[in-house]
VOGU-3710 file (C-alpha; in Angstrom, 3 decimals, decimal comma):
1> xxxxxxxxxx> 82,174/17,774/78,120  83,415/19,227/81,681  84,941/22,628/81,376  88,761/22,154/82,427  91,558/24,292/83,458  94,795/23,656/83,196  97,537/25,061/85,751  101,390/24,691/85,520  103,507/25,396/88,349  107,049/25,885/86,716
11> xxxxxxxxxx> 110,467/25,659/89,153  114,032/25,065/87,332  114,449/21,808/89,111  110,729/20,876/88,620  107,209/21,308/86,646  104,247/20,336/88,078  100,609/20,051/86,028  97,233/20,294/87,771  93,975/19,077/85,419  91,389/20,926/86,937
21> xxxxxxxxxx> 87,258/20,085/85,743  84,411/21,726/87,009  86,656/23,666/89,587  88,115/19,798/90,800  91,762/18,861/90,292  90,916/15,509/88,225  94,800/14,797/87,518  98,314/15,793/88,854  101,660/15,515/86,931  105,412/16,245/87,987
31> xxxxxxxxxx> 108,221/16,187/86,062  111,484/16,211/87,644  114,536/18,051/85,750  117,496/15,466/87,685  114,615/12,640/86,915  114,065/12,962/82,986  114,989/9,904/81,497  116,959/10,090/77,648  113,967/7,498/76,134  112,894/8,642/72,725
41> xxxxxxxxxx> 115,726/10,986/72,284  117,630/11,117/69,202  121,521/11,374/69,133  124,488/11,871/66,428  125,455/8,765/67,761  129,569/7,733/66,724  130,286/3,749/66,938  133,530/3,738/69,141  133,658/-0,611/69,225  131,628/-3,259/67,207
51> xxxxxxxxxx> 131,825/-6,938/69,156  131,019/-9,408/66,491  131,068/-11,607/69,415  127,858/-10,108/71,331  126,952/-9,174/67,766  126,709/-5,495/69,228  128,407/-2,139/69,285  129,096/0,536/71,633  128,327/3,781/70,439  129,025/7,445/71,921
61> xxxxxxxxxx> 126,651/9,890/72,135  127,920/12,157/74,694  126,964/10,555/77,705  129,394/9,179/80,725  129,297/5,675/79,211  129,002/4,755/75,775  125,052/3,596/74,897  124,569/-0,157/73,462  123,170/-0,855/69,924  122,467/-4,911/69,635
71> xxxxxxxxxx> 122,100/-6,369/65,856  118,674/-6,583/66,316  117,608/-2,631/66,781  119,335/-2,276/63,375  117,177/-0,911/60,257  118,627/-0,260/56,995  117,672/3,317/57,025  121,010/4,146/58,815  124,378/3,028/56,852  122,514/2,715/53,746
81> xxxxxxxxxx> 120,098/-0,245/52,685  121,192/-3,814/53,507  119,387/-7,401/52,756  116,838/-8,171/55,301  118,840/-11,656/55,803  121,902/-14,126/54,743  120,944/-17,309/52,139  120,969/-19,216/55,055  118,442/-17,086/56,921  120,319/-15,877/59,597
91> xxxxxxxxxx> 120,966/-11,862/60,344  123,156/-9,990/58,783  126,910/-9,752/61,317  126,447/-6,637/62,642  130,274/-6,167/61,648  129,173/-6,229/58,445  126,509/-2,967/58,526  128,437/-1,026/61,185  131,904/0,233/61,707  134,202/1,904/63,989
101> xxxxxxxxxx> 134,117/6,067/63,724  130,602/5,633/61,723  128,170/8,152/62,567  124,695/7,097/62,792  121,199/8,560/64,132  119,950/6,913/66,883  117,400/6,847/69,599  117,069/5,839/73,027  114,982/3,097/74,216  116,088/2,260/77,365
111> xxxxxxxxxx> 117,603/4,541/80,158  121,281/3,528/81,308  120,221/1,282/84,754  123,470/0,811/87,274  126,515/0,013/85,382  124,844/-0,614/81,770  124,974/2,134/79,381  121,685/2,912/77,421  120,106/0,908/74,866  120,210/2,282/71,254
121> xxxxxxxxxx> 117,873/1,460/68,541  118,560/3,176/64,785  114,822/2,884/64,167  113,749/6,028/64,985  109,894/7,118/65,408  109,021/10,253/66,885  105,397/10,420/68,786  103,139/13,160/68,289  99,422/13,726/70,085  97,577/11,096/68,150
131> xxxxxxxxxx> 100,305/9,785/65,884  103,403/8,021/66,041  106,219/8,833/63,054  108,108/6,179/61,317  110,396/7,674/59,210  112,078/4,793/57,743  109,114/2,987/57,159  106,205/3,934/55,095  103,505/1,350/56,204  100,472/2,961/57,770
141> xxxxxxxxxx> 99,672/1,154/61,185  96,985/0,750/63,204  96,407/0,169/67,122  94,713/-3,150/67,684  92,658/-1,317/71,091  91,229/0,430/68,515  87,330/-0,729/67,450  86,761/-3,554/65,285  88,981/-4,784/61,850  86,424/-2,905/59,706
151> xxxxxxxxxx> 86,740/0,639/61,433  90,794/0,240/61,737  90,835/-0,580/57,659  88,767/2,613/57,543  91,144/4,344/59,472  94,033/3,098/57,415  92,313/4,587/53,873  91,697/7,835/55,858  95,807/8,129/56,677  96,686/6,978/53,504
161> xxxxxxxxxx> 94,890/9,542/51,505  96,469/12,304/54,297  100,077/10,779/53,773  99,753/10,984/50,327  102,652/9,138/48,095  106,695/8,713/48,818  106,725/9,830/44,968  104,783/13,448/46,294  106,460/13,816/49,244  104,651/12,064/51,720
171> xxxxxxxxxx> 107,373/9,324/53,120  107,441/7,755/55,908  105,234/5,708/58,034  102,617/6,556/61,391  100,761/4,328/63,601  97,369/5,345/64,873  97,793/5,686/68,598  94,503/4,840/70,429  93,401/8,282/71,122  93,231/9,204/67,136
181> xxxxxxxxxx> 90,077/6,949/67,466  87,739/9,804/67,114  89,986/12,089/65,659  88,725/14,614/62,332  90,449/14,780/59,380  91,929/18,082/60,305  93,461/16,997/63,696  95,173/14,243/61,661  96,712/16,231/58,924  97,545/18,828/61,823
191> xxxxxxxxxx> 99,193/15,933/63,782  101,298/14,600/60,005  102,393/17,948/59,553  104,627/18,482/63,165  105,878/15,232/62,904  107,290/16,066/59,584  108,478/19,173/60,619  109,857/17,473/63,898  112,215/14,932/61,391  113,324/17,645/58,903
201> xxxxxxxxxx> 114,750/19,716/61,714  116,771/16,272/62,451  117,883/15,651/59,621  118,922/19,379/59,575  121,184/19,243/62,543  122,368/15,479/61,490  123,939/17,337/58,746  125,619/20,143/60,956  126,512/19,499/64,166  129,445/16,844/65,695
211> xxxxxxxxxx> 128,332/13,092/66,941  127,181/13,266/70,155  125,195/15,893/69,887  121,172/15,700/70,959  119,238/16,077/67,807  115,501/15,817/69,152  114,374/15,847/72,778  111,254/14,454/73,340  108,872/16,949/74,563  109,092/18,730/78,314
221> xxxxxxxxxx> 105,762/18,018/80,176  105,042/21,823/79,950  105,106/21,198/75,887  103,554/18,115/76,763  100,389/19,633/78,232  100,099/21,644/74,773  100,285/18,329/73,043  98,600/15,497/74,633  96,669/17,403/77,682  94,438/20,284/75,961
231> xxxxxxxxxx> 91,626/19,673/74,318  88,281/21,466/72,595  86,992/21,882/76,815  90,117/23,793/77,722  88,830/27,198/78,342  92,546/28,685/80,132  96,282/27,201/80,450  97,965/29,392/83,039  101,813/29,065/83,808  103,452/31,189/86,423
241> xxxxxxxxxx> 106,710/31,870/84,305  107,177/34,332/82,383  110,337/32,444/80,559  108,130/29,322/80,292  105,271/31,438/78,999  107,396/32,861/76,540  108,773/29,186/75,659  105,213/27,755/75,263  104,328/30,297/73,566  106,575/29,899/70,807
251> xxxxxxxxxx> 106,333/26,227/70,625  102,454/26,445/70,233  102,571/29,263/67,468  105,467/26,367/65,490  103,306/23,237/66,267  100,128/23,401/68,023  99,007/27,078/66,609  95,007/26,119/68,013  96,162/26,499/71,710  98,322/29,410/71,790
261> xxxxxxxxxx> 95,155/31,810/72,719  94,431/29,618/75,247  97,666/30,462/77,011  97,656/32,854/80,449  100,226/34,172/82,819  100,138/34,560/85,722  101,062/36,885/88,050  99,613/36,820/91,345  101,804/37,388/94,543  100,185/34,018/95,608
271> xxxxxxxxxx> 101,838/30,653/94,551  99,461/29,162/91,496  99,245/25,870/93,609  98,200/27,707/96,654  95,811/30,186/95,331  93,788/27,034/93,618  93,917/24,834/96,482  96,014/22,141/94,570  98,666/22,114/97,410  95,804/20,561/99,783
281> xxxxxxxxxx> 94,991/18,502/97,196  98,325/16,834/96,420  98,684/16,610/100,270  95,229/14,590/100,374  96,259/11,983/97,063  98,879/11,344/99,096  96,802/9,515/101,854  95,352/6,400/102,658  91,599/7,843/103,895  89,402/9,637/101,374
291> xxxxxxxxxx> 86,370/11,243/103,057  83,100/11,681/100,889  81,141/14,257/101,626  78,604/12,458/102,737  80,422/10,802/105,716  81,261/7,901/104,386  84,986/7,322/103,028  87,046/4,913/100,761  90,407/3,355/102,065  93,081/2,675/98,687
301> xxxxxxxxxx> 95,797/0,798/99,691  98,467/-0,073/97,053  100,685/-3,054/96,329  102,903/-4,885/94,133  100,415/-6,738/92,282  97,197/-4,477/92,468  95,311/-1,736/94,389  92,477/-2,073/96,383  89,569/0,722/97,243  87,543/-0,227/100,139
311> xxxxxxxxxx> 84,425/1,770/100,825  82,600/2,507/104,294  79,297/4,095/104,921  80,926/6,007/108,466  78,875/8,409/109,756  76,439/8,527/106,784  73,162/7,971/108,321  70,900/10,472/106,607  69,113/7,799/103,932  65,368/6,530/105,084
321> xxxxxxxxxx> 66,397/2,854/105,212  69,533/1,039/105,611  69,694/0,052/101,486  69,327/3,460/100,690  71,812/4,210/102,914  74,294/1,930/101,154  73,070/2,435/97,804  73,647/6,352/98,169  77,192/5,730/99,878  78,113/3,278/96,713
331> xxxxxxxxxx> 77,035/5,482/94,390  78,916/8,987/95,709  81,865/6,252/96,337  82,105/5,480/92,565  82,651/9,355/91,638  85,345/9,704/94,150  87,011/5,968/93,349  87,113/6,998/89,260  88,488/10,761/90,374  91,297/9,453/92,448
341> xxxxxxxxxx> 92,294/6,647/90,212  93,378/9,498/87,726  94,286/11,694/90,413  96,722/8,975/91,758  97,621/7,730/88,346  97,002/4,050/89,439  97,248/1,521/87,108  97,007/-2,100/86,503  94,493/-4,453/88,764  92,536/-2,690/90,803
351> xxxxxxxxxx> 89,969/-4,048/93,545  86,960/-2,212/94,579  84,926/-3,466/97,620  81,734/-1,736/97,316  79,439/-2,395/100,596  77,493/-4,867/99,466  74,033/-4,136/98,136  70,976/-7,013/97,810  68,995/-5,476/95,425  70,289/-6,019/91,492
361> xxxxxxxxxx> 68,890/-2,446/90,257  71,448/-0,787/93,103  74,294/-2,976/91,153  73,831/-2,039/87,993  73,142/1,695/88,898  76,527/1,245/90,735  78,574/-0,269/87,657  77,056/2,466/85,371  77,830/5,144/87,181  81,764/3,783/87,659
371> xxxxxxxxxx> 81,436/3,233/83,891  80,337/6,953/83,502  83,048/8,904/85,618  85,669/6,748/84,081  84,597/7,169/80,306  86,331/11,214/81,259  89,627/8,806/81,931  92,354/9,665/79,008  94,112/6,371/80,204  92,096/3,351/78,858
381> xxxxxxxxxx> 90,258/1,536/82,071  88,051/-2,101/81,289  85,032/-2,859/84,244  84,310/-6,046/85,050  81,054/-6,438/86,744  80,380/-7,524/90,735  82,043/-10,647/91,257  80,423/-13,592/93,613  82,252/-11,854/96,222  80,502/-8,621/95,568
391> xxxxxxxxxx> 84,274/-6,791/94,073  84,140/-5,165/90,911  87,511/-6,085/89,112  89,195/-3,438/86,451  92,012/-2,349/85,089  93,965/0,800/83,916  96,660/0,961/82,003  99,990/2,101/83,323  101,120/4,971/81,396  103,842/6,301/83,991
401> xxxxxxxxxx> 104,628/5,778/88,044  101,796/6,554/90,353  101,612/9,486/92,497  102,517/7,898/95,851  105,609/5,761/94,081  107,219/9,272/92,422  106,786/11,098/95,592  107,500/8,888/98,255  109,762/6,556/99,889  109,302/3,443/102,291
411> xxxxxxxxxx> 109,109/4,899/105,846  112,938/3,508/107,096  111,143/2,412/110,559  108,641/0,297/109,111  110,204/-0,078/105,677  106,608/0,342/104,276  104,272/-2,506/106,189  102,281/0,446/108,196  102,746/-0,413/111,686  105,621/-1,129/113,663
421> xxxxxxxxxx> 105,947/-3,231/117,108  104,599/-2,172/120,177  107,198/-0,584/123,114  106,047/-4,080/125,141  107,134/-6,283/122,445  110,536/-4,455/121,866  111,138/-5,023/125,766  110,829/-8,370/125,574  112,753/-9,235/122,469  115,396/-7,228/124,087
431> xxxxxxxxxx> 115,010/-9,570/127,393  115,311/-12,524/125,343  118,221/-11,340/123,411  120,385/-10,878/126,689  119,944/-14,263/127,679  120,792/-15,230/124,385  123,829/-13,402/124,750  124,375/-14,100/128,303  124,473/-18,089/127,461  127,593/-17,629/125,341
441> xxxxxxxxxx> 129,814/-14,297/126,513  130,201/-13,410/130,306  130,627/-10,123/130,416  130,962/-7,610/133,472  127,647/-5,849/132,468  125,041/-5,250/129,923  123,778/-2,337/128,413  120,943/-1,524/126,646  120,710/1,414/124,160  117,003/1,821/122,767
451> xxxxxxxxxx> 114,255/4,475/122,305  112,698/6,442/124,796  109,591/5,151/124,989  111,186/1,310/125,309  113,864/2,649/128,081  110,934/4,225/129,949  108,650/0,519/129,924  111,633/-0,748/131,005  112,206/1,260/133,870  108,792/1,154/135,084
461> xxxxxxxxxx> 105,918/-1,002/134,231  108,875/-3,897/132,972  111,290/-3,184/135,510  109,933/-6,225/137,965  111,270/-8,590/134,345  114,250/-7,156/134,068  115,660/-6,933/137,624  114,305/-11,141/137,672  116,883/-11,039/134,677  119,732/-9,486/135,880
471> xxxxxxxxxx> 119,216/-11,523/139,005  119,409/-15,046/137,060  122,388/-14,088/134,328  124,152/-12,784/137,503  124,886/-9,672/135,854  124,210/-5,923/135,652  121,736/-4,711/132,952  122,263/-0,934/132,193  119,766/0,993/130,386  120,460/3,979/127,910
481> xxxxxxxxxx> 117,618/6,100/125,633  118,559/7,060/122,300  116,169/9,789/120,898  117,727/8,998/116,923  116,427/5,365/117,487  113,157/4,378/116,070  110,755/2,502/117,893  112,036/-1,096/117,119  115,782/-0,579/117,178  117,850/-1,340/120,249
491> xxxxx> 121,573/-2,114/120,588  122,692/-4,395/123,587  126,391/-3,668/124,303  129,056/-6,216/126,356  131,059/-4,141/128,639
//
């Protein structure tokens, strides 16, 4: 297991997380205060309108609109119990189980998008590092990504011996998330007790404070990193704030009491990110070109329906033959590809076009060594092997928006293709767009706003075209640079 360090770089309007193994950053997170979404908070929620007509209600919980609850994220456990369905089979009217000024507990499940309020659900289940809490259920559940039937049944009499009985205290349901796999008795029971604790203090404030107040947040990604992000082969968790320190701190000795000595402040002069090189290295995930060190380089580009890793050999030359020159490149190319995939945070399809190799051994030595680097992945990634093509297909699953996508923005000149047209093919779309205009408006003169660079090729090595134009239209043509213009914009004016 690599030795890892974890670094958090704390701001009031944003937290950023660097995973660092074997003195390399492996993964980056950022967490934006104006960009936290409400899902998975829990609300005094007070039902201002039921709509037996959209079987629905909307319910305040202290936001600008009022959140939605539909029929169907009803549970008894709110309102007191209530048949699961009519004689007939149908629902129960949701103006039968809710009413207007009822309080209720509810949770987020999906953020308020344009004009729609947020979507409300009154089942409420509260995650935890390896568990997820059901508290008005008590069914033990299982993850179907986990191993085989047999090892998920064993699973299940493991939880239900640390859940223990309703009768003894032990209510409520969990489901296994897929990284309790592995887990010891010990982390389990650890993992039971917060999420108890986490409910009771709901409960708690249910009972004292006014609807719309926020009863349970789900966790900052500072608390976060406590939770989900240290493990047995974190040796140091340094945060440069002393209020954050102090916060974490606190948190850990409540809930996660094994990682509190593992906590360090700093207090260097130095910005964290800067002193560790992680500022470089955000700047780097960030492009298209990733150099090996061995000359050769991999090219990710991104899309809407997968992301594709290219490799090249470049400049590598120092093998004896031209296989082992490939074979080495491939192989140094896998490390780096399974790196940046976490370091990026892609996820879904991903394409990688390994230069192809003829012998079968290189292949497989290839594949294993993807396998290999991956297998350090948190996020759960499937390798197919080469194709006919010679591609390796995988996946990754998506837990939250890549790098590139929280960071950045389509460029406004090229509104994200990569390239934009050259100054010589501006010139003559402008050309052609005065005749156009000259066949239907007769103007005293024309006059051409556009970039420097497209003025300037008009002026000189285009001037011979546009003279020849101004000649046939039998009108002037003006020309006028703009230095706010990008490279394809022009404006032709009728004076």
């Amino acid at each position: 297991m690599p030795n890892q360090d974890i670094l958090i770089n704390w701001s009031p309007q944003e937290t950023r997380v660097a995973v660092v193994e074997n003195g390399a950053v492996q993964e980056l997170h950022i967490e934006r205060t104006l960009e936290r979404g409400l899902v998975g908070n829990v609300y005094l929620g007070k039902v201002v309108r039921v709509l037996p007509g959209m079987q629905s209600a909307f319910v305040d919980i202290g936001l600008e609109r009022a959140a939605f609850l539909h029929v169907a994220d009803l549970h008894g456990g709110n309102g007191g119990p209530r048949p699961d369905a009519r004689p007939e089979g149908l629902p129960v009217p949701i103006e039968r189980q809710v009413f207007e000024g009822q309080t209720l507990t509810v949770q987020v499940i999906k953020d308020a998008i344009g004009t729609k309020g947020a979507r409300l659900s009154t089942q409420v289940s509260i995650a935890g590092r390896m568990l997820v809490h059901l508290p008005h259920d008590n069914h033990i559940g299982i993850s179907q990504k986990i191993g085989s039937h047999e090892h998920r049944e064993q699973l299940r009499t493991r939880m239900q011996a640390l859940v223990g009985r309703p009768e003894d205290g032990g209510g409520g349901g969990f489901i296994l998330r897929t990284n309790a796999e592995e887990a010891s008795d010990t982390e389990l029971a650890d993992d039971i007790a917060y999420l108890r604790r986490a409910w009771t203090l709901v409960r708690e404030r249910a009972q004292t404070k006014p609807p719309g107040s926020l009863l349970h947040q789900d966790l900052s990604l500072a608390e976060r990193v406590l939770r989900d992000l240290a493990n047995e082969a974190t040796q140091t968790i340094r945060i440069d704030s002393r209020l954050q320190f102090d916060a974490l701190k606190a948190f850990g000795d409540t809930y996660m009491p094994g990682t509190v000595s593992k906590l360090d402040l700093y207090r260097g002069e130095r910005p964290i990110f800067d002193l560790f090189g992680i500022e470089e290295e955000l700047a780097r995930a960030l492009a298209r070109r990733v150099d090996l060190k061995s000359g050769g380089y991999l090219i990710i580009d991104q899309t809407e329906a997968l992301t594709t890793v290219d490799v090249n050999t470049g400049g590598f030359v120092g093998a004896r033959n031209f296989d082992d020159t490939i074979f080495k490149t491939n192989l140094e190319a896998a490390g780096a590809m399974a790196r940046q995939l976490r370091l990026r945070n892609l996820g879904g399809i991903i394409i990688a076009d390994f230069i192809d190799m003829t012998r079968e051994d290189h292949q497989q030595a290839v594949l294993a060594e993807l396998r290999k680097q991956l297998a350090r992945d948190r996020t759960r990634t499937t390798v197919s092997g080469f194709t006919q093509l010679g591609l390796v297909e995988m996946t990754r699953k998506r837990t939250r928006e890549s790098l590139a996508h929280m960071l950045c923005e389509p460029c406004p000149t090229c509104q994200g293709r990569g390239q934009v047209k050259t100054a010589r093919s501006v010139c003559y779309d402008i050309l052609r767009e005065i005749l156009r205009e000259a066949r239907q408006f007769s103007p005293k003169e024309f006059r051409v706003i556009a970039s420097a660079a497209v003025v300037e090729m008009l002026l000189d090595e285009e001037s011979v075209h546009i003279v020849g134009l101004s000649e046939f239209i039998g009108r002037p043509i003006s020309l006028s640079a703009e230095p706010t213009m990008n490279p394809e914009q022009y404006d032709i004016v009728l004076l």
